[in-house]
C-alpha positions in Angstrom: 117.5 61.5 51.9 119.0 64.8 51.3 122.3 63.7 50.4 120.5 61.3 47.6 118.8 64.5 46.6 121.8 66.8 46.4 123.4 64.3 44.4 120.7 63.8 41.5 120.4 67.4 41.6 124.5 67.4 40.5 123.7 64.1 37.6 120.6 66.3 36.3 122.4 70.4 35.9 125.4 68.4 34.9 123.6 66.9 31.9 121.2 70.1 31.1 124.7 71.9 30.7 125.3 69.7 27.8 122.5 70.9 26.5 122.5 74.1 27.0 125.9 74.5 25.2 124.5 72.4 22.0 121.3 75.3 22.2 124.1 77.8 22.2 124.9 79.3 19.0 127.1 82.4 18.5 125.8 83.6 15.5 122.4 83.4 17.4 122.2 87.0 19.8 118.7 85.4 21.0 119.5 82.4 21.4 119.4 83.1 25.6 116.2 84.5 25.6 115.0 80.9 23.4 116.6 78.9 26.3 114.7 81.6 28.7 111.9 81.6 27.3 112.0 77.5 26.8 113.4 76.9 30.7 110.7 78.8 32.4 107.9 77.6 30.2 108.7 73.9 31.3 108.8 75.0 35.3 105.7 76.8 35.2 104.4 73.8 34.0 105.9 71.6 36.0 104.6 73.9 39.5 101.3 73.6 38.2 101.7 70.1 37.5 103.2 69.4 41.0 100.8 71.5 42.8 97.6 69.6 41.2 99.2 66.2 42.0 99.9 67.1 45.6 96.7 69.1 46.2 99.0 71.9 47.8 97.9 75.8 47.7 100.1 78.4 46.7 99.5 82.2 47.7 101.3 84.5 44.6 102.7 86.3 47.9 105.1 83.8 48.2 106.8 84.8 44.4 107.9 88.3 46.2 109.0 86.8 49.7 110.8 84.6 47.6 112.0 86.9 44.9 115.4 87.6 46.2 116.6 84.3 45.9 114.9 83.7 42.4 115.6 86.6 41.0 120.0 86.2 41.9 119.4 82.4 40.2 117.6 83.2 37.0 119.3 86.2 36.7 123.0 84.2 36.8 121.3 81.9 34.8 120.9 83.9 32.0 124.0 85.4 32.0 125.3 82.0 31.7 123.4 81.0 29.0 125.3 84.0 27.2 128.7 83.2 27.8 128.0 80.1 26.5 128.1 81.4 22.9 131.6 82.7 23.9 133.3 79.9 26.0 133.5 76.1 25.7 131.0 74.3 28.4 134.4 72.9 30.2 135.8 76.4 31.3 132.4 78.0 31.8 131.0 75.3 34.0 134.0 74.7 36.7 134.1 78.8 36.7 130.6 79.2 37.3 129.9 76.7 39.8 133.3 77.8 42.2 130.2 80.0 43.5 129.6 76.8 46.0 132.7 78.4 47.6 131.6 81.7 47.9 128.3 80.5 49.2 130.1 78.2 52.0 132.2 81.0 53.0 129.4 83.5 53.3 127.5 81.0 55.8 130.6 80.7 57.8 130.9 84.5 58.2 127.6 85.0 59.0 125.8 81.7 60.7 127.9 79.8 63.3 128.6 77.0 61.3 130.6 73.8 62.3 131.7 71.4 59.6 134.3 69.7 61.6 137.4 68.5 60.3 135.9 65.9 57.7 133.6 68.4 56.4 136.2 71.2 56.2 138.5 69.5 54.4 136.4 67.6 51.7 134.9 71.6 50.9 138.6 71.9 50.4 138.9 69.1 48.6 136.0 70.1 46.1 136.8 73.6 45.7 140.1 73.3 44.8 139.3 70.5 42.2 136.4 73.0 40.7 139.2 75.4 40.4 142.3 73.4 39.1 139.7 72.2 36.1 139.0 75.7 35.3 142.7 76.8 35.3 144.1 73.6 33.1 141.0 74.2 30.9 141.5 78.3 30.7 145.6 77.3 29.8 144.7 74.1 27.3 142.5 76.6 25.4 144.9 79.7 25.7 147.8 77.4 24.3 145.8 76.3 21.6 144.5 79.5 20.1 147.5 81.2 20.0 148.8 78.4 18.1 146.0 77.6 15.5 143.9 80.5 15.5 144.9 84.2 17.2 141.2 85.4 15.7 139.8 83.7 18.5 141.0 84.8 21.6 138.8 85.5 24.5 137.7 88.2 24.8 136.7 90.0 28.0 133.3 89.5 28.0 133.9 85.4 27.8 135.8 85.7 30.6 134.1 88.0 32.8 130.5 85.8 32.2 131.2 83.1 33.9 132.8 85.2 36.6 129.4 87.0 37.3 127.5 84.3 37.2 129.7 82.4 40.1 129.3 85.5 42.5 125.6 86.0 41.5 124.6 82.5 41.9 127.1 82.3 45.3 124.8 85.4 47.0 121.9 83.4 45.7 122.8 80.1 46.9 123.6 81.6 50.4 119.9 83.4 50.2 118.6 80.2 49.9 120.4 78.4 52.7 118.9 81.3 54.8 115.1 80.8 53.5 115.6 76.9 53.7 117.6 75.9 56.2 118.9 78.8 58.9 116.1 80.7 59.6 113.0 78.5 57.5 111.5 81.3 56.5 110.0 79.8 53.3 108.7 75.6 52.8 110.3 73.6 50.2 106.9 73.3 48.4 106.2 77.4 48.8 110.0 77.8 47.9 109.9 75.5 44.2 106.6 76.5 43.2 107.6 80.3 43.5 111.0 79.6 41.7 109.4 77.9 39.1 106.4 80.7 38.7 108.8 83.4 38.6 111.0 81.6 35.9 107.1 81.3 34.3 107.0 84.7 34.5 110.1 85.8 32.8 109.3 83.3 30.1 106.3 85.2 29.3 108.4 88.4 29.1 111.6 87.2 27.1 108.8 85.4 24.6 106.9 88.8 24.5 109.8 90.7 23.9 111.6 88.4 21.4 108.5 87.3 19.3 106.5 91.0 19.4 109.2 93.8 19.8 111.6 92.1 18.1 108.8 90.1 15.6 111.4 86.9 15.4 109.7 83.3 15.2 109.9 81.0 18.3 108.0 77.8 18.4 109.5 75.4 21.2 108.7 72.1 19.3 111.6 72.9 16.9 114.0 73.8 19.7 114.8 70.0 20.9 118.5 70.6 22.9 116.6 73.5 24.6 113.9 71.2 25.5 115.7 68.6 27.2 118.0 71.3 28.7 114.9 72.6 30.9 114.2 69.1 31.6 117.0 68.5 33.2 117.2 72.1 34.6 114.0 71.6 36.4 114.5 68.1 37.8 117.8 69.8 39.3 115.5 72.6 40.9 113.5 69.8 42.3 115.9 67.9 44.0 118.0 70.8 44.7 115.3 72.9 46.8 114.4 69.4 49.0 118.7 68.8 49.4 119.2 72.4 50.5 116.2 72.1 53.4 118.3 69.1 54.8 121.6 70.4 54.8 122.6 73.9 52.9 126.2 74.3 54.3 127.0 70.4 52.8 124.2 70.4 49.5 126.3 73.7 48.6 129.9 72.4 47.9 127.9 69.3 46.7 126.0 70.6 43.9 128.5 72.6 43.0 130.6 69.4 42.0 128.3 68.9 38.7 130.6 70.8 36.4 132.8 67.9 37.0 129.8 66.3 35.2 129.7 68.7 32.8 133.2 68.3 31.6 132.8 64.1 31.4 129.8 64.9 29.3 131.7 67.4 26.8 134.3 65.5 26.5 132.0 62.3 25.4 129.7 64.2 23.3 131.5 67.0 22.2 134.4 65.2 21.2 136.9 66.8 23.7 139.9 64.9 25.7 140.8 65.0 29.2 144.0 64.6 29.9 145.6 63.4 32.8 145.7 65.8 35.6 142.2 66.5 34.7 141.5 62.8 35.3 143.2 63.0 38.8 141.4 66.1 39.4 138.2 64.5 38.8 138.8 61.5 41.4 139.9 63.7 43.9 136.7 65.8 43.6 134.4 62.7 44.1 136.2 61.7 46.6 135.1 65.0 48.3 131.7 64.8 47.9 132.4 60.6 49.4 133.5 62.8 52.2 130.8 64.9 52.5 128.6 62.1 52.6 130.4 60.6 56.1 129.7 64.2 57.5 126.2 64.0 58.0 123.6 60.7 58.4 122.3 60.2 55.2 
């Protein structure tokens, strides 16, 4: 079941992406904390939700053994939702989610890990498909400024975003792979319900800061492409936390796959083209995760 898990985490952040560029607007320097504030509303919700339903106890305790690993996701998280004012969702998204490589390779240095050759090479397979969309896109984008519009290069800070959040979110993956699956020092239940509290907490502070220091209106019914962003977000978390229990070293390169979605969906809804290459890309990175699949028993 954790392959199935791993792979409507990828369907579900591939589609909040979407939204989260459609919440992100550049004349807007808040709009972050509105997605912040939005995202981490709907977890806390959602834990308290799940943890009535399933009569479960929580200790708060678990939010700081946890914290580490929270703090390296919602932290990369929000630095994405910057860059998105910056960078189109097709570039940002491949970049940000090569941290599945860095993750992978951080559990091979440190864990004895054994893939075998099936397992190695569809990683291979994945990462370098992750990476050839972000180069074509990063060149397509490039050509096309210069020649229509030399106002809007990017600037450092658009590229450098996406950058940090793919080594942020890499050291927080491979956190994660330690509580949940090398050393189970955490539960999948303890593990989401502190993720999603901590989010709850930041909330509370972004909406405090934005709405009292700052004294700027918020009121979440109006935001709707923020709403359904932290829908999706936390139906990812849900199936991601269950996905990375069962296998982290395969649910890592996996999950990592959904900017492939990401791009698809921008090109349908944000009336962008793939060309090509990008197409063959594409097939080759499914057929990764296929291949990732045959390495483990379903």
């Amino acid at each position: 079941m954790w392959f199935l898990f791993a792979l409507f985490s990828t369907l579900a952040w591939g589609i909040a992406d979407l939204f989260y560029k459609k919440s992100s607007i550049r004349s807007d320097r808040y709009s972050h904390l509105k997605i912040v504030i939005t995202v981490g509303t709907v977890m806390g919700l959602h834990g308290i939700g799940y943890m009535i339903a399933n009569g479960l106890s929580f200790s708060p305790y678990q939010i700081i053994w946890y914290l580490p690993v929270s703090s390296c996701y919602i932290l990369s998280m929000t630095i994405g939702y910057i860059g998105l004012r910056y960078i189109e969702l097709s570039i940002s998204s491949p970049v940000q989610n090569s941290s599945g490589a860095v993750t992978v390779l951080l559990l091979f240095i440190f864990f004895n890990q054994s893939l075998g050759r099936l397992g190695i090479l569809a990683i291979i397979i994945i990462s370098a498909g992750v990476l050839g969309i972000a180069i074509l896109e990063k060149r397509k984008e490039e050509q096309e400024i210069i020649r229509f519009d030399s106002r809007h290069r990017f600037s450092l800070l658009a590229i450098t975003l996406p950058i940090l959040y793919c080594f942020i979110d890499g050291l927080g993956t491979f956190a994660d792979g330690i509580y949940l699956d090398e050393l189970r020092l955490i539960s999948e239940n303890d593990a989401l319900l502190a993720f999603e509290f901590t989010f709850f907490i930041c909330a509370f502070l972004a909406f405090f800061y934005h709405t009292v220091i700052k004294k700027r209106k918020f009121n979440i019914i109006e935001e709707r492409n923020k709403v359904f962003a932290a829908i999706f977000e936390t139906t990812g978390q849900f199936f991601y936390v269950f996905a990375m229990a069962g296998s982290a070293i395969i649910t890592v390169p996996l999950v990592s796959a959904y900017s492939v979605v990401s791009v698809i969906l921008s090109r349908i809804f944000l009336k962008e083209r793939l060309t090509g290459l990008q197409y063959l890309i594409i097939f080759f990175v499914v057929i990764g995760i296929v291949l990732l699949g045959l390495t483990r028993e379903l």
